[in-house]
C-alpha positions as CSV (number, residue, x, y, z in Angstrom):
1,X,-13.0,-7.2,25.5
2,X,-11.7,-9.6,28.1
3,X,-9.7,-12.4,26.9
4,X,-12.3,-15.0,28.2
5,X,-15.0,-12.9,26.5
6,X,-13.5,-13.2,23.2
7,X,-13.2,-16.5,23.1
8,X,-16.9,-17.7,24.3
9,X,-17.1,-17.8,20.0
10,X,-14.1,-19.5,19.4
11,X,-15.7,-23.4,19.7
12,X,-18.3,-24.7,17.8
13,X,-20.1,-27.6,19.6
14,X,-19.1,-31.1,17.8
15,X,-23.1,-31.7,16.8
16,X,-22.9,-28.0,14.9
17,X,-20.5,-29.1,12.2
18,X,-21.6,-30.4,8.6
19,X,-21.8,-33.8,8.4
20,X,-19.7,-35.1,6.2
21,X,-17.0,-33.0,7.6
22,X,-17.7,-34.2,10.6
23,X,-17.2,-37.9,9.7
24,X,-14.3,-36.9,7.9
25,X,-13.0,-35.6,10.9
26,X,-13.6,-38.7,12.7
27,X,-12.6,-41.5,10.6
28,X,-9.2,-39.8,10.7
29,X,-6.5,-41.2,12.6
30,X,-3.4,-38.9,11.8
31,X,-3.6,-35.4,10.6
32,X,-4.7,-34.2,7.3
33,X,-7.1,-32.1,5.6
34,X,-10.3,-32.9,4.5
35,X,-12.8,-31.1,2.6
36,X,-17.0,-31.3,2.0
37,X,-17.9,-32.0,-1.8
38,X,-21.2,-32.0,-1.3
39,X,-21.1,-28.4,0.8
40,X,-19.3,-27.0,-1.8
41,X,-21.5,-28.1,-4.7
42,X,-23.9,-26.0,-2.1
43,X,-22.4,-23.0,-2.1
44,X,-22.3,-23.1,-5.8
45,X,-25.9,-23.3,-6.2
46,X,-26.4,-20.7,-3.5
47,X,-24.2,-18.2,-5.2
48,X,-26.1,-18.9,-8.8
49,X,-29.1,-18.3,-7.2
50,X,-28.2,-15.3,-5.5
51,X,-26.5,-13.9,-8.7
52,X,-28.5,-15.6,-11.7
53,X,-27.0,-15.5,-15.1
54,X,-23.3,-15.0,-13.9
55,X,-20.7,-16.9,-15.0
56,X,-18.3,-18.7,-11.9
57,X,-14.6,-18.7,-12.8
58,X,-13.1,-20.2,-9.6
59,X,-10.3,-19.1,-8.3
60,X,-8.0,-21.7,-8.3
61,X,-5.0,-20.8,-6.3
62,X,-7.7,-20.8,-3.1
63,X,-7.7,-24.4,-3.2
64,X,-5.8,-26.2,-6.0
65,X,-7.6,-29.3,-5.4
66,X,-8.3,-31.8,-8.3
67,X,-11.2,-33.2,-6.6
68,X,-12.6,-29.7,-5.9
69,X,-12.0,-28.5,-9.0
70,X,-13.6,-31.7,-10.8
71,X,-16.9,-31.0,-8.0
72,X,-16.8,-27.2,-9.3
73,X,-16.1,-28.2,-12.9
74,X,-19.1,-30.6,-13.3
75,X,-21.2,-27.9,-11.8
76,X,-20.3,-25.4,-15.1
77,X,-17.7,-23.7,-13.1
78,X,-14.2,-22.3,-14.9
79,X,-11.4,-21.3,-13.7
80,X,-9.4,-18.5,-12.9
81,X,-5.6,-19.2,-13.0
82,X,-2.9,-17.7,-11.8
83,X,-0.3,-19.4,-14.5
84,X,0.5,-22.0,-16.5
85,X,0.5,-24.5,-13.9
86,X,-3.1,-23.6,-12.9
87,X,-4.0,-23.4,-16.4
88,X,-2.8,-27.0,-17.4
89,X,-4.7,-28.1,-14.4
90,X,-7.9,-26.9,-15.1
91,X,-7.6,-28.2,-18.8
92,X,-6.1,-31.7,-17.4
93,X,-10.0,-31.4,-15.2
94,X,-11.8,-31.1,-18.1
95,X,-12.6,-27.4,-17.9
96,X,-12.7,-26.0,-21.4
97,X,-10.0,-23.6,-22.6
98,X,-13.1,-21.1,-23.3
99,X,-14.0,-21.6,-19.5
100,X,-10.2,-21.0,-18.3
101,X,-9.0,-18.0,-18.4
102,X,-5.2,-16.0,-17.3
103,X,-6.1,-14.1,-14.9
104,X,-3.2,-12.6,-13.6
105,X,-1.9,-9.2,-14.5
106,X,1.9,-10.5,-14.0
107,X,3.1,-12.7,-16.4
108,X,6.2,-13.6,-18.8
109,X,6.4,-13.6,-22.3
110,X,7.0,-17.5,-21.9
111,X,4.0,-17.8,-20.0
112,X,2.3,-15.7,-22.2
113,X,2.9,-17.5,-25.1
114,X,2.2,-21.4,-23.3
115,X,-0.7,-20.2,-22.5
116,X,-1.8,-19.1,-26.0
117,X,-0.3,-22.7,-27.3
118,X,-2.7,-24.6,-24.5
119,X,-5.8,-22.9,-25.7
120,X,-6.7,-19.6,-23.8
121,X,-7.5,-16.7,-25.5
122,X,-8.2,-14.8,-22.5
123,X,-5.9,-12.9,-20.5
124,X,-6.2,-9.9,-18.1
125,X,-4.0,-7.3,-18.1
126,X,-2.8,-3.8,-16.6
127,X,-0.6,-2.0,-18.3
128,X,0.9,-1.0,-21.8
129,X,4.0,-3.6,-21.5
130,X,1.8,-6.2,-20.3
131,X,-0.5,-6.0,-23.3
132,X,2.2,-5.3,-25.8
133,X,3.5,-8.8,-24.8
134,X,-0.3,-10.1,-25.3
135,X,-0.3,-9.0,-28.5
136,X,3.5,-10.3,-29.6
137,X,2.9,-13.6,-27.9
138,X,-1.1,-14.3,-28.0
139,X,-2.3,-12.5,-31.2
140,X,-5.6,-11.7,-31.5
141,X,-6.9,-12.9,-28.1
142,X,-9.1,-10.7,-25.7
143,X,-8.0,-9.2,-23.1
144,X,-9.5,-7.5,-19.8
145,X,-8.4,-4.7,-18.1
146,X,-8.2,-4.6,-14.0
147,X,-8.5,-1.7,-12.4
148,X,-7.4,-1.0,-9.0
149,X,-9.3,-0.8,-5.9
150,X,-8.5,0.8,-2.5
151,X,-8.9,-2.8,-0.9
152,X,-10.5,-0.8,2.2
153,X,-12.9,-3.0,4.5
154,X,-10.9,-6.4,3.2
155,X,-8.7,-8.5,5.3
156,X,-6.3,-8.5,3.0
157,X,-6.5,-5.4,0.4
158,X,-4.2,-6.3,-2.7
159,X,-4.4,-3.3,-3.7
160,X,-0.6,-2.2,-4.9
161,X,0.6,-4.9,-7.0
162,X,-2.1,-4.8,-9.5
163,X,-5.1,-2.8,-11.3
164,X,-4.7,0.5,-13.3
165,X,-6.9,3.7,-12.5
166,X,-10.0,4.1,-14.9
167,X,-8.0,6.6,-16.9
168,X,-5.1,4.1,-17.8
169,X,-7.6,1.3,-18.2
170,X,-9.1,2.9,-21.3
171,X,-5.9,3.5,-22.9
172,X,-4.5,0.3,-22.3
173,X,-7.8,-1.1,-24.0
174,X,-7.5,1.5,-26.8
175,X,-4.5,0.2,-27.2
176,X,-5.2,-3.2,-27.3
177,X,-7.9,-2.4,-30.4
178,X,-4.7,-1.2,-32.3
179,X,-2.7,-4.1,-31.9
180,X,-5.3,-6.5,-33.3
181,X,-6.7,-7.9,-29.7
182,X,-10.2,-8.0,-28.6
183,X,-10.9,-5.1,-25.8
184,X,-13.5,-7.8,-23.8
185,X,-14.0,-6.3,-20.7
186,X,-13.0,-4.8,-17.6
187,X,-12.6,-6.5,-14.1
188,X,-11.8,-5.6,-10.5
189,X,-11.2,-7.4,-7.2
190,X,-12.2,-5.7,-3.9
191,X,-9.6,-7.4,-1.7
192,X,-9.8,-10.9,-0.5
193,X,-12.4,-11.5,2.3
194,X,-14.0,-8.3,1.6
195,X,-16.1,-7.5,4.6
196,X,-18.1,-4.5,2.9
197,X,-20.4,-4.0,0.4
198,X,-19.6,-0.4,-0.3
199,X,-16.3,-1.7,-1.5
200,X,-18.4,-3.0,-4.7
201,X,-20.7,-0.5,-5.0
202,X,-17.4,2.2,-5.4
203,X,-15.7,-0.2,-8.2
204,X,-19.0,-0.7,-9.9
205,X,-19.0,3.4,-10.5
206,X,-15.5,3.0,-11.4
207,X,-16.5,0.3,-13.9
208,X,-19.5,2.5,-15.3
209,X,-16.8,5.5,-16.1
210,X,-14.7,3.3,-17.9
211,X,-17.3,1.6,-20.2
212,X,-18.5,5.2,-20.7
213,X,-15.1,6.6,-21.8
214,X,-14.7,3.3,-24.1
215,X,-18.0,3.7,-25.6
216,X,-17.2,7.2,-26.8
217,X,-14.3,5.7,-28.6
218,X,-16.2,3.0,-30.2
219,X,-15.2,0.4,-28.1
220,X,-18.2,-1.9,-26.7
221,X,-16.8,-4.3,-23.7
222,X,-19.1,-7.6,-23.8
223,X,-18.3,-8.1,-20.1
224,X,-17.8,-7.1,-16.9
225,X,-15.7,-9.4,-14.2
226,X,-16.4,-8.7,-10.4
227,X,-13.3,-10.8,-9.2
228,X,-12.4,-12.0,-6.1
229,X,-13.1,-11.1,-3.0
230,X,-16.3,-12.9,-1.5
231,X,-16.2,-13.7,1.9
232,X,-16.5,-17.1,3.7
233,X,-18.7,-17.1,7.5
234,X,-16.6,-19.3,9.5
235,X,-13.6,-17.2,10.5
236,X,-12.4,-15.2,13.5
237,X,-11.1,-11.9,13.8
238,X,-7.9,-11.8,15.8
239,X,-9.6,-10.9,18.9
240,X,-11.4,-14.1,18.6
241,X,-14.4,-12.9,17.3
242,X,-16.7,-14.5,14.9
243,X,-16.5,-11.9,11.7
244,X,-20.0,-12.0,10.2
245,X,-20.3,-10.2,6.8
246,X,-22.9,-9.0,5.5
247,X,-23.5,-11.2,2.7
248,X,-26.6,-10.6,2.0
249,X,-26.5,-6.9,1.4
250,X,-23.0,-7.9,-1.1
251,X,-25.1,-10.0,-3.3
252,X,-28.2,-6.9,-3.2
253,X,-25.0,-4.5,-4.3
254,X,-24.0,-6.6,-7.1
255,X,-27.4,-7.5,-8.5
256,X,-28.2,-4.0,-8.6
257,X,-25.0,-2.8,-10.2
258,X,-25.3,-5.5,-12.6
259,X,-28.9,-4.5,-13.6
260,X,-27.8,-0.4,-13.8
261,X,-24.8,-1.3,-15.4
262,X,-27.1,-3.2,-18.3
263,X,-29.5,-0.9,-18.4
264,X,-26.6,2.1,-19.6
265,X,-24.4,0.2,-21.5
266,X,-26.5,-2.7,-23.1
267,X,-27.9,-6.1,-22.3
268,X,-25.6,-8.2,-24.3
269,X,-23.0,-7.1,-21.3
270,X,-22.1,-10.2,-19.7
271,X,-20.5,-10.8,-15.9
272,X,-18.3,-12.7,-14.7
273,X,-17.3,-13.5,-11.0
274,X,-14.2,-15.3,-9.3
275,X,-14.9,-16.6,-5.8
276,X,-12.2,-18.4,-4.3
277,X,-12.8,-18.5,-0.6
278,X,-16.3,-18.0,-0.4
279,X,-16.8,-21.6,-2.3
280,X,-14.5,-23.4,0.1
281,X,-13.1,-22.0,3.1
282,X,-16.2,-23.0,5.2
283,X,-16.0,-26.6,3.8
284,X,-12.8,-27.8,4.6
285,X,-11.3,-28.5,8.2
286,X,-8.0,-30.4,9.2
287,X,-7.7,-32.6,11.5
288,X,-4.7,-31.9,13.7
289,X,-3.5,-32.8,17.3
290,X,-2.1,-31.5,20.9
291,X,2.4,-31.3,20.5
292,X,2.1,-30.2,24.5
293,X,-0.1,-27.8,26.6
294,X,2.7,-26.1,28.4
295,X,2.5,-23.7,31.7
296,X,5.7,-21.4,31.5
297,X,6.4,-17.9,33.0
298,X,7.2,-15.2,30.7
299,X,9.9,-12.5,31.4
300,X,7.2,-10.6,33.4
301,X,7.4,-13.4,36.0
302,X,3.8,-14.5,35.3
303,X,2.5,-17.8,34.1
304,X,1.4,-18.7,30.8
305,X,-0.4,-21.6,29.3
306,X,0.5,-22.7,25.8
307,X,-0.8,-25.0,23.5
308,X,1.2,-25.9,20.5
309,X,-0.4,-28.2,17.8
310,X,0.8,-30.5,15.1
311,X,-0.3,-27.7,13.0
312,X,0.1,-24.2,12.2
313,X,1.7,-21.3,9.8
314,X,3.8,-23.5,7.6
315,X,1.4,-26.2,7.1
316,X,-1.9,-25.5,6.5
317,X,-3.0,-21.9,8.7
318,X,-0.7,-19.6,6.7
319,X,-3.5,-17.1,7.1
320,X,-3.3,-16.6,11.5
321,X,-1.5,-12.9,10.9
322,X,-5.0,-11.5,10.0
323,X,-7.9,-14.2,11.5
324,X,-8.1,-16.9,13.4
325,X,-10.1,-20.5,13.5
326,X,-12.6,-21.9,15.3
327,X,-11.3,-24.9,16.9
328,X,-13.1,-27.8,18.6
329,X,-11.5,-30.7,20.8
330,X,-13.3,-33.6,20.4
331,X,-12.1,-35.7,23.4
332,X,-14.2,-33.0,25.0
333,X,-17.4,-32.3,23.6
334,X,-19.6,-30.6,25.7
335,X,-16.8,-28.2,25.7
336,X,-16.8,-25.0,26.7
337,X,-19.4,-25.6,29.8
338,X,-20.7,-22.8,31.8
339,X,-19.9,-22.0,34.6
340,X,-16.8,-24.3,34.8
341,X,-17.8,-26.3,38.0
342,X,-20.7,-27.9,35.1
343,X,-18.1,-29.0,32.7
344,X,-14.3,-29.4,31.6
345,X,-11.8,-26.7,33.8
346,X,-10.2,-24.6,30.8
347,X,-7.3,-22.2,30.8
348,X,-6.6,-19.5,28.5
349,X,-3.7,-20.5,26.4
350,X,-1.4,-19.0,23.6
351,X,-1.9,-21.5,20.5
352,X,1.1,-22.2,18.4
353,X,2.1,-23.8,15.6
354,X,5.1,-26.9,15.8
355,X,7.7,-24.9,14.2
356,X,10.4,-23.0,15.9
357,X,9.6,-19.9,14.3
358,X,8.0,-17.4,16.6
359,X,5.6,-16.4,14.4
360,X,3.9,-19.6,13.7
361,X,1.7,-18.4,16.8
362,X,-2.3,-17.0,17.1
363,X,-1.6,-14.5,19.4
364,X,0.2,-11.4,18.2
365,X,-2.3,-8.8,20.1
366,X,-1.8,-10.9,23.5
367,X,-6.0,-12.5,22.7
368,X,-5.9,-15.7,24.4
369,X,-7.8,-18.9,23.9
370,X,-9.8,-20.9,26.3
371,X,-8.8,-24.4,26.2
372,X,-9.5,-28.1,28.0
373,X,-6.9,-27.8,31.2
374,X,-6.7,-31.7,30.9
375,X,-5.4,-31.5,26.9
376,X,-2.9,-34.4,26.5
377,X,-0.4,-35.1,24.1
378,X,-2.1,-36.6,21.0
379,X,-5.4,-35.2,21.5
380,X,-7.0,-34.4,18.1
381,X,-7.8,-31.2,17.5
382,X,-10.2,-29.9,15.1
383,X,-9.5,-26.4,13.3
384,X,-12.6,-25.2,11.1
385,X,-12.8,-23.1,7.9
386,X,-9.2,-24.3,6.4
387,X,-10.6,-24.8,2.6
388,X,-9.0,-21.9,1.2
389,X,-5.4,-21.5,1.3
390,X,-4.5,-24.8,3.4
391,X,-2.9,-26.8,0.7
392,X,-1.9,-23.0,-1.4
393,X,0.1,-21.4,0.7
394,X,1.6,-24.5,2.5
395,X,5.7,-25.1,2.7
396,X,7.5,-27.9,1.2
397,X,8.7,-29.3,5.1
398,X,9.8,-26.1,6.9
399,X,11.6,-27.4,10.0
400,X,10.9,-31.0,8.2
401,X,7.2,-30.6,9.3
402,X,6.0,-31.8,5.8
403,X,2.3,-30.2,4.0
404,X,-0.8,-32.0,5.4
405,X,-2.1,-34.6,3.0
406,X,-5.9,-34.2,2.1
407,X,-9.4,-36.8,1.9
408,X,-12.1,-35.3,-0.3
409,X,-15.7,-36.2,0.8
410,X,-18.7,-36.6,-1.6
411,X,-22.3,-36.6,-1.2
């Protein structure tokens, strides 16, 4: 694919975008991020309607938002947290300790034990230390096991640091029985911005051997947790391609695993699921702006355009290494035009971050972007799909480029 080709689906035209994102966008004078309430509570609805009866535990290190997670909180969300940090935040929201839960397999026996004193009593787990350290520091809470997943089909797999096989699983559980915990459930996450639906269907088989081996044991799990791993619709792959999953045939996965996995092992089983991303990526944007559009000549002797904005891997689009965002220029509307003598001349350009680290850059697989030729200093720039992991992953001021401050819109 040419580089002009791939980017004909980099741009969304100005009228496409959300509204309130879009007036967001526009009442802003300086950069920041801003983020859709009311698309959010949305997405919520959508994703009880297309999974009725689940229980939402939203993953709060994708956006650690207090508005957000009040929005998602008033809606009968909870929350997944990744430590004690999370987990006071979600309580400080008003999400009940029997909503919140400890989701991460890695922990202290510190953590551990603030947690218990703050009210949870449920914690995931993955191995025989990790439990033994439940049961010294939380007694009697409940515990899920997470198995591992391959990750395959997900932009980003996480699939060494944590989960057990199924075998492991049902020892660690047996295990937790005999030191006075609760064996609750078992749980899984199929990589973040899973792209596949097979990647379900294989850890809802692992899921159905496990609660087999427990129920010969005498064990009877009262849930199941799906994780992460839901994707969002606004991204682009790195060759500037619009990555479109197939969401519906996910959700026709799940609800089908859900009703076989009922039908053999009881209907008292419950489910729980821990979207991150797919709740907010596509309703947040930041509003950035044009440091330079710059011709140089590389080494080869040939000329290059770049454009480096006010924004990039340190402060707010940590994520660039495996996608990249739709961007719009509002000083140019009607951009792109076809054919070019109809409309704005563009150029294909390199886009870059502020910093001096080389990195901080889109293009890694030499993918260019088509931008405005007449880009000036100061132009704002719009970057879309930047709810998940904007504020996260952002740096404290690397090269003294500080972390984007943030509006929240409501309905």
């Amino acid at each position: 694919m040419s580089a002009a080709t791939a980017c004909d689906t980099a741009y969304d035209g100005v009228g496409s975008i959300a509204a309130p994102l879009r007036a967001a966008l526009s009442a802003a004078s300086e950069d920041r991020i801003v983020y859709d309430l009311a698309g959010i509570e949305d997405g919520y609805r959508a994703l009880l309607r297309e999974l009725p009866g689940i229980d939402v535990r939203f993953a709060l290190k994708a956006c650690p938002v207090d508005e957000v997670l009040a929005c998602l909180a008033g809606l009968g969300a909870g929350v997944d947290a990744a430590g004690p940090q999370e987990l006071e935040q979600a309580l400080r929201a008003g999400v009940p300790p029997a909503r919140t839960h400890y989701g991460n397999t890695v922990k202290s026996d510190r953590d551990i034990a603030h947690a218990h004193r703050l009210g949870i009593r449920d914690f995931a787990t993955d191995s025989l230390e990790d439990v033994r350290a439940v049961a010294a520091h939380a007694p009697g809470a409940r515990v899920f096991c997470r198995l591992a997943t391959s990750g395959d089909g997900a932009l980003w797999g996480l699939s060494g640091k944590f989960g057990c096989p199924p075998a492991d699983a049902v020892r660690v559980l047996e295990t937790a029985r005999e030191l006075g915990l609760v064996p609750s459930g078992v749980s899984v996450h199929v990589g973040s911005q899973q792209m596949t639906a097979d990647a379900w269907r294989a850890a809802l088989d692992d899921i159905a051997d496990v609660l087999t081996a427990l129920g010969r044991r005498g064990i009877v799990l009262d849930r199941v947790n799906l994780g992460g791993g839901l994707p969002a619709s606004g991204y682009l792959d790195r060759r500037g391609v619009l990555l479109v999953p197939p969401i519906d045939k996910i959700f026709a996965v799940l609800r089908d695993g859900m009703r076989e996995l009922r039908e053999a092992h009881g209907r008292h089983l419950g489910f729980v699921i821990e979207p991150g991303r797919h709740l907010v990526a596509d309703h947040g944007a930041i509003r950035a702006h044009v440091a330079r559009l710059a011709g140089r000549r590389g080494r080869d002797g040939e000329r290059q355009y770049w454009l480096y904005l006010s924004c990039g891997k340190f402060n707010g689009l940590y994520e660039l290494d495996a996608l990249r965002y739709r961007l719009v220029f509002p000083t140019f509307p009607t951009f792109p035009a076809f054919p070019a003598d109809r409309g704005t001349e563009r150029v294909p350009a390199v886009v870059a971050g502020p910093t001096c680290d080389s990195d901080d850059a889109y293009c890694h697989d030499h993918t260019l972007t088509d931008v405005p030729r007449d880009l000036a200093s100061g132009d704002p720039v719009w970057i879309l799909s930047c709810g998940a992991y904007a504020t996260s992953y952002t740096t404290q001021g690397f090269n003294g480029f500080a972390p984007l401050p943030y509006e929240a819109w409501g309905r």
